[in-house]
C-alpha positions as CSV (number, residue, x, y, z in Angstrom):
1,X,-44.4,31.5,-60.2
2,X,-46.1,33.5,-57.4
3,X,-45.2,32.6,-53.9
4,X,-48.2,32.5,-51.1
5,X,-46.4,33.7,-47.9
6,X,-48.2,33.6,-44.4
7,X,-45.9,35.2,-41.7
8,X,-46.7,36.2,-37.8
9,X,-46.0,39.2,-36.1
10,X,-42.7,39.9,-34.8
11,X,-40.9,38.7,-37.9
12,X,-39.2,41.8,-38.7
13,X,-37.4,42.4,-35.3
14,X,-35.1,39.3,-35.9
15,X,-31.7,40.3,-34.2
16,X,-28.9,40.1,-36.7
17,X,-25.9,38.0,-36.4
18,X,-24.4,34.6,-37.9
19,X,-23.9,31.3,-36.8
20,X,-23.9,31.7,-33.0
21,X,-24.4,29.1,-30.7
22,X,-25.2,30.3,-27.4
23,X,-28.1,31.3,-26.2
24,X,-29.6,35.2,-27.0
25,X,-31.5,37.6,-25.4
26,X,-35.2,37.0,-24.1
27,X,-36.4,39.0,-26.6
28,X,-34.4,36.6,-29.6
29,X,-36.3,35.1,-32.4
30,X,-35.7,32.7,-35.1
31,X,-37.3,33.0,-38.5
32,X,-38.4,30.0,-40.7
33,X,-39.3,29.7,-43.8
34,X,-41.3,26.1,-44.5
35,X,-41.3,25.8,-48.0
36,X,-45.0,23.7,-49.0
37,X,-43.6,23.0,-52.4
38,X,-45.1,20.8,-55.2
39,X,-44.6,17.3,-55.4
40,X,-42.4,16.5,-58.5
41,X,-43.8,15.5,-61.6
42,X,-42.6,12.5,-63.0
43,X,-41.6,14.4,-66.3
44,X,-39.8,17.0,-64.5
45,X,-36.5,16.0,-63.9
46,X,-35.2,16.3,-60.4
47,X,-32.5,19.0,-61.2
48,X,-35.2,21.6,-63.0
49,X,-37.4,20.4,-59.6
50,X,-34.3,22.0,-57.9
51,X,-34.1,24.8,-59.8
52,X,-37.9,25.5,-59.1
53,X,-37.5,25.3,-55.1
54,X,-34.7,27.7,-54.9
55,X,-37.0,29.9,-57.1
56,X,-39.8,29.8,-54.7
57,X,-36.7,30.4,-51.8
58,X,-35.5,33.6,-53.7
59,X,-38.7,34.8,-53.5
60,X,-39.5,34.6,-50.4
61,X,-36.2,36.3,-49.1
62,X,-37.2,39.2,-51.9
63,X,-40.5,39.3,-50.0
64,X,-39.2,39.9,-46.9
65,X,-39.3,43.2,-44.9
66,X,-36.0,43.5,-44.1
67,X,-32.8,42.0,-45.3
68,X,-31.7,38.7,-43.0
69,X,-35.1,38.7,-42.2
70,X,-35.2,34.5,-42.8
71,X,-32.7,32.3,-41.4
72,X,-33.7,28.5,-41.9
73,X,-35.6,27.3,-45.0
74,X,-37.4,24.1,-44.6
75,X,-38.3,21.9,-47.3
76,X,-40.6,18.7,-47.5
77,X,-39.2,15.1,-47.2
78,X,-36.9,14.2,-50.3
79,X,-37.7,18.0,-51.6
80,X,-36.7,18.3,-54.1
81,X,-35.8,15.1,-55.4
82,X,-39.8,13.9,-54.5
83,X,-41.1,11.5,-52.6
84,X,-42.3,9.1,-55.1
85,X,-42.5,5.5,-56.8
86,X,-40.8,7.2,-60.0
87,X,-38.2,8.6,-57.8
88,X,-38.0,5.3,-55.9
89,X,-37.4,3.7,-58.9
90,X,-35.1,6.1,-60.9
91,X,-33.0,8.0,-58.2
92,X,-32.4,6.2,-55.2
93,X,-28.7,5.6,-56.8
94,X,-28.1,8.4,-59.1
95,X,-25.4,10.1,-56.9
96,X,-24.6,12.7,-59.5
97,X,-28.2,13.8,-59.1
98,X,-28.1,13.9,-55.8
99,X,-24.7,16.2,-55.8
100,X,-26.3,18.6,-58.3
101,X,-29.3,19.1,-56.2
102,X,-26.7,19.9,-52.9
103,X,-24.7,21.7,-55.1
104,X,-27.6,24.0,-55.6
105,X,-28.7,24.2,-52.0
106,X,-25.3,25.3,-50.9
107,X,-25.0,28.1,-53.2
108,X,-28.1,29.5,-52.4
109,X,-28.0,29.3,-48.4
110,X,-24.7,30.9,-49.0
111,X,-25.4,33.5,-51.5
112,X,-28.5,34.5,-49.0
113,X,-26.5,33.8,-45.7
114,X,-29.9,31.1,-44.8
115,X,-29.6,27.8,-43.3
116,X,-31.7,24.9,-45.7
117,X,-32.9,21.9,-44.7
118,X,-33.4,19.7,-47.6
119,X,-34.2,16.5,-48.7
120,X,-32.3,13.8,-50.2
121,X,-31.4,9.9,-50.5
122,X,-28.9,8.9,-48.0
123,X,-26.6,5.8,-47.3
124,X,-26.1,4.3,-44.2
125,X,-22.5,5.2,-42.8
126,X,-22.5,8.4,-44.1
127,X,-24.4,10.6,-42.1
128,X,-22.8,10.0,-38.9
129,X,-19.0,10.0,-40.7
130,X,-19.5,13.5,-41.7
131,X,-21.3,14.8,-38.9
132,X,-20.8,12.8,-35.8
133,X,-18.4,15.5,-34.2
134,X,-19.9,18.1,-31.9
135,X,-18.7,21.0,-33.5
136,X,-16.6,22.3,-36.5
137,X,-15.1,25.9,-36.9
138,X,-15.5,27.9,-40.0
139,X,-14.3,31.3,-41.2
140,X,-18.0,32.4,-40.5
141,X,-17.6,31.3,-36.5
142,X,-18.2,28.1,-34.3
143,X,-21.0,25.7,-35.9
144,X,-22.5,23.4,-33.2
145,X,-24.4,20.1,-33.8
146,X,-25.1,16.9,-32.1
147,X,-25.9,13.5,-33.6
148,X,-26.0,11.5,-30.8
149,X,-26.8,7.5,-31.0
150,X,-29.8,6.2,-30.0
151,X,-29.1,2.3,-29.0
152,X,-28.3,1.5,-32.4
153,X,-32.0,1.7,-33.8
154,X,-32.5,0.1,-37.0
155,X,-29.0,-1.1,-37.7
156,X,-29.7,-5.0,-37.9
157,X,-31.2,-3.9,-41.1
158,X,-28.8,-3.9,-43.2
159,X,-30.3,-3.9,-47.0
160,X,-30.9,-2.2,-48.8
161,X,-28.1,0.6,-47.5
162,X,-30.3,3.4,-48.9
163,X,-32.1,6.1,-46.2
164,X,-34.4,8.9,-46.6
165,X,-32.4,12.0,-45.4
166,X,-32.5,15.5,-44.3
167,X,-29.7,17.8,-44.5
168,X,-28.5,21.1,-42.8
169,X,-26.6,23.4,-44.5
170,X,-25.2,26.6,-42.9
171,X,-25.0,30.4,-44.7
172,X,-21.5,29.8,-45.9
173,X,-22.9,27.2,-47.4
174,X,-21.7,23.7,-45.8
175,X,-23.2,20.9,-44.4
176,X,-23.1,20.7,-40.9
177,X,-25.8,18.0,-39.6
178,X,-27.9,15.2,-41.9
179,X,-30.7,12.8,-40.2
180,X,-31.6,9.2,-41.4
181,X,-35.5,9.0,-40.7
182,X,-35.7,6.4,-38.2
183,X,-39.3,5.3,-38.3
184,X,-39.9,4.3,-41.8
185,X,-43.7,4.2,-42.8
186,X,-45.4,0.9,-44.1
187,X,-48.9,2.2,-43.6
188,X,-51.4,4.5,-45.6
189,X,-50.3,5.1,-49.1
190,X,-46.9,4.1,-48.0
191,X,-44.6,1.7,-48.1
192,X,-41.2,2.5,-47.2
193,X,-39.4,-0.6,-46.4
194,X,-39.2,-1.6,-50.1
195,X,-36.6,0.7,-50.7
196,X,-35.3,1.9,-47.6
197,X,-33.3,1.4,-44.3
198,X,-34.3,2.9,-40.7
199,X,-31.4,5.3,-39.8
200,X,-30.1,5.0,-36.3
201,X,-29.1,8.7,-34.4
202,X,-30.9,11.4,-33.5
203,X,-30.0,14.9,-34.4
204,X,-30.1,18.3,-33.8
205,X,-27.9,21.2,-34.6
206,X,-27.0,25.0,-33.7
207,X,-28.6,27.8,-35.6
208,X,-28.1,31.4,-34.7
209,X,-28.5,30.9,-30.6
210,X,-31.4,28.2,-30.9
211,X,-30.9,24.5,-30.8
212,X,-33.2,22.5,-33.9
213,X,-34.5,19.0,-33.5
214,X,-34.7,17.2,-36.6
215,X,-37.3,14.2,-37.1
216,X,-39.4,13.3,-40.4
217,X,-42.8,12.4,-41.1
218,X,-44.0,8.9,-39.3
219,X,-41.4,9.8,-36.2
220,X,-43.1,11.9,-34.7
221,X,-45.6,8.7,-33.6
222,X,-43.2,7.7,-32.0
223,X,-43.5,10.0,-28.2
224,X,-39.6,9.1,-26.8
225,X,-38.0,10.6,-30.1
226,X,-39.4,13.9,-29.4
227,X,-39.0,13.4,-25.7
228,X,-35.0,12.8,-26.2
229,X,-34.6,15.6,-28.2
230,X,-36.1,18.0,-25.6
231,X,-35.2,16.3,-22.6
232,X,-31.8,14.5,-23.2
233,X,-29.3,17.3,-22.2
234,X,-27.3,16.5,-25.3
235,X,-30.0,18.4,-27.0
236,X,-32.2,20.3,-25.2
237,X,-33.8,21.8,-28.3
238,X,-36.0,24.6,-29.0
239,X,-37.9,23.3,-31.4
240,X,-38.3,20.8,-33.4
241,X,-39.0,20.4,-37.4
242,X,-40.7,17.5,-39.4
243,X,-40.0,17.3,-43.1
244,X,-42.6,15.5,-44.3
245,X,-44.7,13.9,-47.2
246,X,-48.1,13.7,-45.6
247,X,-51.1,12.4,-48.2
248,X,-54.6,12.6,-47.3
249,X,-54.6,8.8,-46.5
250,X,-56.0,7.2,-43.2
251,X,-53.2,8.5,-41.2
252,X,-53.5,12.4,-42.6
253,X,-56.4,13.2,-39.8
254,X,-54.0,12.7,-36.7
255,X,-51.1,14.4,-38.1
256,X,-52.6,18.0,-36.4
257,X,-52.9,16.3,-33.0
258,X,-49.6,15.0,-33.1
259,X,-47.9,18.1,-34.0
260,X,-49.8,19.9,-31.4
261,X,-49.4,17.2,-28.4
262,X,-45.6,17.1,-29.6
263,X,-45.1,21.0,-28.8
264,X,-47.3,21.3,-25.4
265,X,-45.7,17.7,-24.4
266,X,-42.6,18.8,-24.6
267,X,-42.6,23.2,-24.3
268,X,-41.0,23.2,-27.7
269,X,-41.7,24.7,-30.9
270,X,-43.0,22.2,-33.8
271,X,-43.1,22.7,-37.4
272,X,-44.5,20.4,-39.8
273,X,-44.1,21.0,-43.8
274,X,-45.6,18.9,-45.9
275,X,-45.7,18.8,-50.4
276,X,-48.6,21.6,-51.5
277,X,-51.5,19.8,-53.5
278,X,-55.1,18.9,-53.1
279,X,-53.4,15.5,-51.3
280,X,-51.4,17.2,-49.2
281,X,-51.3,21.1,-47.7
282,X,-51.3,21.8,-44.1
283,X,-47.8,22.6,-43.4
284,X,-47.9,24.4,-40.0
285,X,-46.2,26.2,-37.4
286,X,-47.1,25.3,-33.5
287,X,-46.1,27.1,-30.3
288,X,-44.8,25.8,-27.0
289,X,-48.6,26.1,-25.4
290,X,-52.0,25.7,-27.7
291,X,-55.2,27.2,-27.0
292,X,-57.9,29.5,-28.4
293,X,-55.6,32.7,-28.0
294,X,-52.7,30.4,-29.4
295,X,-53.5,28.8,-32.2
296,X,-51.0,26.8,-34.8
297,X,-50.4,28.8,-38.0
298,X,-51.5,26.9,-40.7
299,X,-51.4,26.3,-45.0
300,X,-53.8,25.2,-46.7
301,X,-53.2,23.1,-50.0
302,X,-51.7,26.0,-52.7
303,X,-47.3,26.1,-52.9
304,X,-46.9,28.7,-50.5
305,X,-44.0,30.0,-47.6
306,X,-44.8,29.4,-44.4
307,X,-42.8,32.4,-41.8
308,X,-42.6,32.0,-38.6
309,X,-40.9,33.8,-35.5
310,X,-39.3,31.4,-32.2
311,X,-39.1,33.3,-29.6
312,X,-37.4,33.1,-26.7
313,X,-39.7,34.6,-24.9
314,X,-42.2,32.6,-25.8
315,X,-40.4,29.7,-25.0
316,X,-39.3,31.0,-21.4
317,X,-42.8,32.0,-20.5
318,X,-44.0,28.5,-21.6
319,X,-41.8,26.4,-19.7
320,X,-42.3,28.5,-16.7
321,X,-46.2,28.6,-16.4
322,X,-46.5,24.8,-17.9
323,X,-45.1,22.0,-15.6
324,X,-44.6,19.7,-18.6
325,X,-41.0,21.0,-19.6
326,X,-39.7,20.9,-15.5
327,X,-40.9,17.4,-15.4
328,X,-39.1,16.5,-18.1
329,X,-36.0,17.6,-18.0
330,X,-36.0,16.0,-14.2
331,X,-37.9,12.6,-15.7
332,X,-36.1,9.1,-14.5
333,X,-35.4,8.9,-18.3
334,X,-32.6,11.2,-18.0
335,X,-31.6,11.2,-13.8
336,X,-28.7,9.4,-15.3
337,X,-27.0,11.1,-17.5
338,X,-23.5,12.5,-17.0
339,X,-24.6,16.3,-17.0
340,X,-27.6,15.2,-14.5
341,X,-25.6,13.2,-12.5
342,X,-23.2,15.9,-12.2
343,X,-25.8,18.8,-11.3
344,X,-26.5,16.3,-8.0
345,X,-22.7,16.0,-7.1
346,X,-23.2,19.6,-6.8
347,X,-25.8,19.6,-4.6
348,X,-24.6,17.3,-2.6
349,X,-21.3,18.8,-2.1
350,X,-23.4,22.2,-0.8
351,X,-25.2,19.8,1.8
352,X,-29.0,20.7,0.4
């Protein structure tokens, strides 16, 4: 199967290096990959859809200029188990399933020292059990990530104990960071609730000197996830990513302002991938500032790769020219938080 891949310049000057988590050079970038796979069939079963994705994957590092040139893979919502009523129905409690399908993820990232995130069925308490620490040390170096609560949303909610997940896996190949999608959607062609509880943390995680906010589809609606995640010094991400299953239904015309008002809003990164298909496409890659000299990267409906470079620089030259990021990080929303509240002992102690 032939793989469509759109990359932007820059791609090719990635610096090398694994696992860090402090911050790089000005002139650092990050490499993704968003994967705009197919939607699984119903006949195919979820284990050959698998097999398929981490086909398309190999491709795309063969592709590549240079060796390491990706480091994250990102894959739709519940790719590649499929977002679904036959995977609703069938697979929601199939855990061997669901290990084959990690099982696979791991040894690729591994095998092609990439990060994945990937989509799967989750339960309740046990997201935050196995990542809820801030870091964990492996022979590869320090992993960093941070799953921080967020006033217990969605927990009076019980049944049924199922989530829709995304998962982070490193390039040794473990698990380091999962997020339960908080904002289920009830709208459209959808109707989540049937099947599925809200999760309740945000998350992001460390990969190679940037810091990754993790959301999925309908969240981003929702202006004080994305706010948190770039303003909340627990997180302070870079950018943010949103696996998502996005049909052409009512809702699919304001998914490109979102993403777009998401990334000036807050001087991140945001990349949205969504399934490939006539009732889908559009997965898309969208810098810290927008306008007719910056404009998102952008699928259209065919399975394809996605590349694209975050730059530090980029980032940097945002935040400084743009008062959006400033004001945020110095917003009322987050004046009291230990780190803030700390940075004003110090200036009081130096009598400014």
């Amino acid at each position: 199967m032939s793989t469509n891949t759109s990359t932007t310049s820059g791609t090719s000057a990635l610096a090398q290096g694994t696992g860090t988590t402090g911050t790089r050079s000005d002139n650092s970038s990050l490499c993704i990959a968003a994967v705009q796979a197919p939607l699984r069939h119903d006949s195919l079963h979820p284990l050959d859809a698998a097999r398929s994705v981490v086909r398309t994957m190999k491709s795309a590092v063969a592709a590549a200029k240079h060796p390491n040139t990706i480091d994250l893979f990102v894959l739709p919502e519940l790719c590649p188990l499929g977002y679904s009523e036959h995977t609703f129905q069938n697979y929601l409690h199939s855990d061997a399933i669901l290990d084959g399908i990690s099982m696979m993820i791991a040894q690729f990232a591994a095998e092609h020292k990439v990060y994945v995130c990937y989509g799967t069925v989750g339960k309740l308490d046990s997201c935050s059990s196995t990542t809820q620490s801030q870091s964990q040390q492996t022979s590869s170096g320090s992993r960093s990530r941070l799953c921080a609560t967020n006033d217990s949303v969605g927990k009076q909610s019980p049944s049924p104990p199922r989530t829709i997940r995304s998962v982070i896996v490193n390039d040794i190949g473990a698990e380091i960071a999962c997020y339960d999608k908080l904002h289920l959607c009830d709208y459209g062609n959808c109707a989540e609730t049937r099947f599925f509880s809200p999760g309740g943390e945000l998350c992001s995680f460390a990969c190679r000197g940037f810091r990754i906010g993790l959301i999925i589809c309908a969240d981003m609606r929702y202006p004080n996830l994305s706010r948190k995640l770039a303003g909340d010094p627990r997180h302070t991400v870079d950018a943010i990513i949103q696996p998502a299953a996005f049909a052409r239904d009512i809702s699919f015309r304001t998914w490109k302002s979102f993403r777009e008002t998401r990334a000036v809003e807050n001087g991140v990164y945001f990349i949205g991938i969504n399934y490939a298909g006539e009732s889908y496409g559009e997965t898309s890659l969208n810098e810290p500032w927008i306008d007719e000299h910056h404009e998102p990267l952008v699928l259209g409906t065919r399975e394809g790769v996605l590349l694209g470079s975050i730059k530090r620089s980029t980032l940097i030259r945002a935040r400084e020219e743009m008062p959006f990021y400033r004001q945020l990080r110095t917003s009322r929303e987050f004046r009291d938080s230990e780190t803030v509240r700390k940075a004003k002992d110090l200036v009081d102690d130096i009598g400014y």
